[in-house]
N, C-alpha and C positions, 0 to 999 in steps of 0.2 A: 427428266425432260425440262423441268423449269431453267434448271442450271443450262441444260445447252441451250434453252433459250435465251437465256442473261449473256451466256457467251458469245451469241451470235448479236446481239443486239448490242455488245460492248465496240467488237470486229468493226460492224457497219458504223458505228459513232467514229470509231479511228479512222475507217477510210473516208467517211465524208469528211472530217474534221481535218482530212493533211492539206496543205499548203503549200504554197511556192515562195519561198522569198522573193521578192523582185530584185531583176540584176543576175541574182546570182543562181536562181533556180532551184536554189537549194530547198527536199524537200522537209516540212517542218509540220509539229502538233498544233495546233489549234484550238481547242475545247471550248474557247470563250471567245466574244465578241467585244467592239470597238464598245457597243454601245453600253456594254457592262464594266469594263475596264478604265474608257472614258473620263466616266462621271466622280469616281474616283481621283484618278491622277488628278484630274484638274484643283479637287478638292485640296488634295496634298500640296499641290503647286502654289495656293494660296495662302495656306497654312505656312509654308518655308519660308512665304516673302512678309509673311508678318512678323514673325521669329528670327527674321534677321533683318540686317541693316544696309537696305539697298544702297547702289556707290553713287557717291556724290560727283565721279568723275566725268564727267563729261562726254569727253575725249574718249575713254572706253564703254560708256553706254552708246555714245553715238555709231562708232565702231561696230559693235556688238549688233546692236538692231537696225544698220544699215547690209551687213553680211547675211543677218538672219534672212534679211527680207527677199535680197537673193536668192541664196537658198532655199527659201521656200518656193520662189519664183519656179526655179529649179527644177523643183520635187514636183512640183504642181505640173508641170510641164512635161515632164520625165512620164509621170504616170499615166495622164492625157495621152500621149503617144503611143503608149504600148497597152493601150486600151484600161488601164488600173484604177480610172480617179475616183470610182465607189471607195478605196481601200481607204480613202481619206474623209470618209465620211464622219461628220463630226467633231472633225479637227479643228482645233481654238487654237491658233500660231502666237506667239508671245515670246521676246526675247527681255532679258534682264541680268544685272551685274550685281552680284553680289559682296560686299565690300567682309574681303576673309585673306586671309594671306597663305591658305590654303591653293596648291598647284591642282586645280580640278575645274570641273563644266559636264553637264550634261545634260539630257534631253528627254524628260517622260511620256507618256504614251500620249498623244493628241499634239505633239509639236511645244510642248512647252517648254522652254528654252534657260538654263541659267548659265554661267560664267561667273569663276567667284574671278578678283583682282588679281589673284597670287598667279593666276595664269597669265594674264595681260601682255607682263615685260618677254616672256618666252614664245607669244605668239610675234610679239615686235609690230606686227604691220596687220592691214585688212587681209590681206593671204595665209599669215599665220593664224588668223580666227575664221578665215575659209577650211582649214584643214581640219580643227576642231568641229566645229558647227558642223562639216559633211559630214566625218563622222559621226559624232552623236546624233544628229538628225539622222543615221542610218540605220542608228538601233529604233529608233522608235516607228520608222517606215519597214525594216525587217522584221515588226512584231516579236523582236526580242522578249519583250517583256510580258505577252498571251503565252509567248515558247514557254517561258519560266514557267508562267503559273501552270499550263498544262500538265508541264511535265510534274511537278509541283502535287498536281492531283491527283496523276499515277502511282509516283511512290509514296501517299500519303494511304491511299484506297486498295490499291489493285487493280486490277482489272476484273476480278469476282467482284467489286464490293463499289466500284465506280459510280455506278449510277444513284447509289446511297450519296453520294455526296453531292450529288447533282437536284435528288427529290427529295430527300428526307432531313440534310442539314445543311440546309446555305446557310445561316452562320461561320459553320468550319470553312466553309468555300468561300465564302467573303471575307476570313480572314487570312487565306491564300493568296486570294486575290491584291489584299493590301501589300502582302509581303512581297509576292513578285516584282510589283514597283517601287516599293521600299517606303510605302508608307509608315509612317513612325520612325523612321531609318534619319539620325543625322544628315547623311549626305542625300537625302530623298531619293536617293538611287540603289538598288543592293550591286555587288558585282556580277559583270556579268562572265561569263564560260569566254576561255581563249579562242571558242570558234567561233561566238558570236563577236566579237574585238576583232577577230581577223576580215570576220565577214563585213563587218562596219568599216575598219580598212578600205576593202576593195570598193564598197558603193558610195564611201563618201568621197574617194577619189573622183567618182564620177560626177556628182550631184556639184561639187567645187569645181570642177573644169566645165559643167553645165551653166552654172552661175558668173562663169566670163575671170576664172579664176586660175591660174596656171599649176597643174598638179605636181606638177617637176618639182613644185618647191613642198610639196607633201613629208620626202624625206628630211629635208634639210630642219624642219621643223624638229622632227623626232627625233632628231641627232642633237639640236639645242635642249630641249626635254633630258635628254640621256646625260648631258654633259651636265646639265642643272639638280640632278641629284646626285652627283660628285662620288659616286660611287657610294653612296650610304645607304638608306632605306630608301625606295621608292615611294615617289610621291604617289599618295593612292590613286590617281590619274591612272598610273601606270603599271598595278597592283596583280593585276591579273593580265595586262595585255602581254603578248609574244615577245621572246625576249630582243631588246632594240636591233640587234645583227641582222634576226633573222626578221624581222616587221621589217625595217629599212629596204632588205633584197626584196622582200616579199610584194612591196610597193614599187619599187622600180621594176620588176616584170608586168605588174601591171600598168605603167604606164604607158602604154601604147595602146590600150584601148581607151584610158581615159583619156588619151590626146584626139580622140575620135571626136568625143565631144568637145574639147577645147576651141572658141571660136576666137578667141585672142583675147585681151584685157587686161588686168592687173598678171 
């Protein structure tokens, strides 16, 4: 009796806990909240900008934190509309460049924002850091990173054994929790699953043509990217996302909804 009770009380945690991505509708696990996740990331995000040597560039910090703001514009706007802007509750938005010669950028849970330099010259322009910024900004508004650790807690517990990590060792589940976002992690990011990359694809298409950004130039970006690691090892940027052929196609079908939101601009 106890067991079907555990069983049935596991059930009802997963069906309240599924989700929607926004945009995409895709549906997704849950387990954990902004407000536990949060306080975290941001910690982390502080910690990476002491331990490295932000960029003296000017030129690409201004850049940087003038697209973020956008986009964040964007998101904020985005979510407002389709009724969502609780999801953003607690969100602390902050953009910065990290001076690394490293081809990489991305974005942790609450909008925290990097860009190391080695990306810079392959974004070229404010559009080619529109393309980045939507999407990385799209993993962290699709709760990529709660997806992880969710899942994270399933194949670490079970589903018999779940709730134990939920009441009896938060410890283990705050060290989950760190790994999901890549706390302790060099690139303060872990990678993420090829669906979630595809899926950050399609919405940050939108969230940069929301931002008064033209997403046409989306591909053209990824095809500089592709020809910039010369056929050698991928730049971890690019580590796990869809191989460039088929992201390129996969982006141009979607361009006709992200030109919904396109109101003209860069």
């Amino acid at each position: 009796m106890i067991k079907k009770i555990l069983f049935l009380f596991v059930i009802g945690l997963f069906l309240y806990s599924c989700a929607s991505v926004p945009v995409t509708g895709r549906s997704q696990l849950n387990l954990v909240s902004n407000s536990e996740i949060l306080p975290m990331s941001y910690d982390q995000y502080q910690q990476t900008l002491k331990d490295n040597k932000l960029s003296t560039n000017q030129e690409y910090v201004n850049m940087v934190k003038s697209v973020g703001k956008k986009i964040q514009v964007a998101v904020e706007e985005y979510m407002k509309q389709n009724g969502m802007s609780d999801n953003l509750k607690g969100y602390s938005w902050e953009f910065n460049v990290i001076e690394s010669d490293e081809v990489n950028a991305w974005c942790m849970p609450g909008g925290k924002v990097a860009f190391y330099t080695g990306i810079m010259p392959i974004c070229q322009d404010e559009t080619g850091v529109a393309v980045v910024m939507g999407h990385e900004v799209a993993h962290a508004i699709a709760n990529h990173g709660r997806e992880r650790m969710s899942e994270s807690l399933v194949a670490n517990f079970g589903l018999s054994s779940l709730s134990t990590a939920f009441g009896q060792d938060p410890s283990l589940t705050q060290q989950l929790l760190y790994q999901s976002v890549g706390i302790g992690t060099q690139l303060g990011m872990l990678k993420f699953s090829r669906t979630h990359e595809s899926e950050a694809d399609h919405i940050g298409l939108i969230f940069m043509a929301m931002a008064g950004y033209n997403p046409s130039e989306a591909p053209k970006f990824w095809e500089r990217m592709e020809a910039n690691s010369g056929g050698s090892r991928q730049p971890e940027f690019l580590s796990t996302h869809p191989h460039p052929d088929t992201r390129i196609a996969d982006l141009k079908k979607e361009l006709p909804e992200a030109m919904k939101y396109y109101k003209g601009g860069k």
